[in-house]
Phi, psi and omega in degrees: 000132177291064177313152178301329180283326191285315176313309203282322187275333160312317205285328203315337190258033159229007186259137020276162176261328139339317193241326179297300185229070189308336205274356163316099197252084177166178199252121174276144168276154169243147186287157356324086184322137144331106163296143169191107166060040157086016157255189143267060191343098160259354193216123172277138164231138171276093163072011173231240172233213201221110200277114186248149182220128159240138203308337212247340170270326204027067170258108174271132150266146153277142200210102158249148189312133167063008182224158166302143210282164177228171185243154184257281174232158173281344178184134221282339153306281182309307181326298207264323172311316194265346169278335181276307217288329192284306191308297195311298246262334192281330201279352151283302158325308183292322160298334186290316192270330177272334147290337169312296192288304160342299180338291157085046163351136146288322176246111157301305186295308174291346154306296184302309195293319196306319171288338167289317185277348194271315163328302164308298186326275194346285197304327162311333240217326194260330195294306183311319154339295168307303178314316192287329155296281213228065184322323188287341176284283020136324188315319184283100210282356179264346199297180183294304179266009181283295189316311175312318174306298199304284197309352212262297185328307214291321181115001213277000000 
């Protein structure tokens, strides 16, 4: 069983997570964890869901009000692997958009395609990453970090 000292130190190199995993639509908790149904809240979702971890598995869910739960990770180890692989990959993109602007391009427009191909890579290169950490998170082309991936490509 998973005590609140263990979550946090599985966590520790990714904490805050506030800051770690900005893509979250919802508030992370800090311990004490909340209990439900033998997990742990780690996450409030503002009006979307509630990232639940079970203590006895460290299988993380998404559990939104009134629907069935989806899985996030397999396990609380692939957790923190795919918030770092997210994290490098978002902090490439942010590099990426500031040599661009830095630049002061003469063709914008072959400048912008470059960064749309460059963008698209980055998010192929974190899906795939992801696949490779938590294939089973990943199954759901709607899952939480397949859709994080997509977007990252996108630009968003």
């Amino acid at each position: 069983m998973l005590s609140d000292d263990d979550i946090v130190t599985a966590l520790s190199d990714v904490l805050p997570l506030d800051e770690s995993l900005e893509a979250y639509p919802g508030t992370w908790q800090e311990p004490p964890y909340a209990d439900r149904d033998g997990g742990a809240v780690l996450g409030l979702g503002d009006h979307s869901w509630d990232v639940v971890i079970d203590r006895a598995t460290s299988r993380l869910e998404g559990v939104p009000d009134g629907a069935d739960a989806f899985l996030l990770n397999t396990s609380l180890e692939r957790f923190v692997r795919c918030v770092q692989a997210a994290v490098a990959a978002f902090e490439e993109a942010d590099r990426l958009e500031a040599e661009t602007e830095a630049d002061g391009a003469d063709d914008l427009v072959e400048d912008d395609e470059e960064t749309v191909d460059e963008l698209e890579e980055i998010g192929e290169r974190l899906e795939r990453r992801l696949r490779e950490i938590d294939p089973d998170a990943m199954a759901d082309e709607n899952g939480f970090w397949a859709v994080l991936a997509e977007e990252l490509g996108y630009g968003l």
